[in-house]
N, C-alpha and C positions, 0 to 999 in steps of 0.2 A: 504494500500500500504506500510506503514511503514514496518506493519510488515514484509510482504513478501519482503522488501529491508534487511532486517536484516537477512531472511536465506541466504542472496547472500552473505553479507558483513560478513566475519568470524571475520575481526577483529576490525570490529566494529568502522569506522571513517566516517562513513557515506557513500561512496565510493566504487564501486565494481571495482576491476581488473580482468585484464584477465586471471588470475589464479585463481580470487574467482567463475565467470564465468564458468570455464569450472569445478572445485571442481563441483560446486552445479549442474551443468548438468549430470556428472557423478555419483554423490549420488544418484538427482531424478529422471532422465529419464533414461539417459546412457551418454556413452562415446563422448562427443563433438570431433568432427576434428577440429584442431586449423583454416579449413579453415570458418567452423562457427561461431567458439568463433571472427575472425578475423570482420564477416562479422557482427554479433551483433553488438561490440566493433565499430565497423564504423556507423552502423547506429544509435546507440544510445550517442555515445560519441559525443553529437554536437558540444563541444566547442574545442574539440580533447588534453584533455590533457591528457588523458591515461586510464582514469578513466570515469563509468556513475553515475553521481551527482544522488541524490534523484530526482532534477528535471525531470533531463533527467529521468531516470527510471520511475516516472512518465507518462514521454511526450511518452515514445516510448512506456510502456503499453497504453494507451490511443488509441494513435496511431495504433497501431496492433488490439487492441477491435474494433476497428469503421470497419479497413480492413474486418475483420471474418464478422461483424455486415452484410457491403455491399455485402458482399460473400453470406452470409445468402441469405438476401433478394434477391437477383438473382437468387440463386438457386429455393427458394420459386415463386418468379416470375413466373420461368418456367415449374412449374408445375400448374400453371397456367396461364399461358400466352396462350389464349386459347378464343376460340367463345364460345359463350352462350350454346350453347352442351357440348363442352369438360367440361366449367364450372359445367355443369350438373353434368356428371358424377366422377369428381375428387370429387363433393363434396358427389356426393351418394356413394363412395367409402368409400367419411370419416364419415360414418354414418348421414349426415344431410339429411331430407326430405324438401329438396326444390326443386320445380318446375321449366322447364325450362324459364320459366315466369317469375319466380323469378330472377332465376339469371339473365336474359335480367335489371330487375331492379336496382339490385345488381353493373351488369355495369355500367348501366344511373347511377345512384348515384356517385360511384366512379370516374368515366369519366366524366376529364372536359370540351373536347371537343365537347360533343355532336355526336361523331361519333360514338358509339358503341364499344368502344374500351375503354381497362384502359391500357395507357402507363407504363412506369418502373417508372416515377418520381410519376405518381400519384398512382401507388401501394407503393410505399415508403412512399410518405408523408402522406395515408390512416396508413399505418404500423404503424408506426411513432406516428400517433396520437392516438394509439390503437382500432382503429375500427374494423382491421381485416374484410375477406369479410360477415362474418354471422351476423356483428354489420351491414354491410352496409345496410340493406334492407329499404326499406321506408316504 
């Protein structure tokens, strides 16, 4: 993180402005509207002195990673979010030979309810814990 706070900060006090902000938007990406720079600058400046501290920069990368991360896994969700058939086939899609059997297991395992069903929180905290559904099998 260090480092990547030091292409933001050109002049080097640790500190990024909203001039060094939109510079480095403009070199790497493109051209910021000052109403972005404005809207960064607000969410990441938590103590509002004009300026985003190392911490801050930090906190608000951190923060924005977990966002993507939950995004992530919703998307993923809902490409499975699905009965022990659709399960079937998303996974025969993605080259695995498992049986609709299988995945009926796949869900008991992951599901903690007992219903036949894998919720959002318990495909997350499967995710989470690196099982993923082809770890899931008993």
């Amino acid at each position: 993180m260090e480092r990547v706070l030091q292409k933001f900060d050109a002049n080097g006090d640790r500190r990024i402005t909203r001039a060094e902000l939109a510079a480095t938007f403009e070199s790497v990406v493109r051209a910021a509207t000052a109403d972005e720079v404005a809207r960064i600058m607000e969410e990441a400046d938590t103590d509002g002195d004009g300026y985003i501290s190392f911490a801050e920069f930090v906190r608000a990368n951190v923060t924005a990673n977990a966002a993507m991360a939950e995004e992530d896994l919703r998307h993923a969700f809902g490409v499975f979010d699905a009965d022990d058939d659709d399960l079937f086939r998303v996974l025969k899609g993605l080259g695995e030979a498992s049986t609709v059997t299988q995945c009926r297991s796949m869900i008991d395992v992951v599901g903690c309810g007992g219903h036949g069903l894998v919720s959002f929180g318990e495909f997350k905290l499967m995710m989470r814990r690196g099982r993923g559904l082809g770890n899931a099998r008993t």
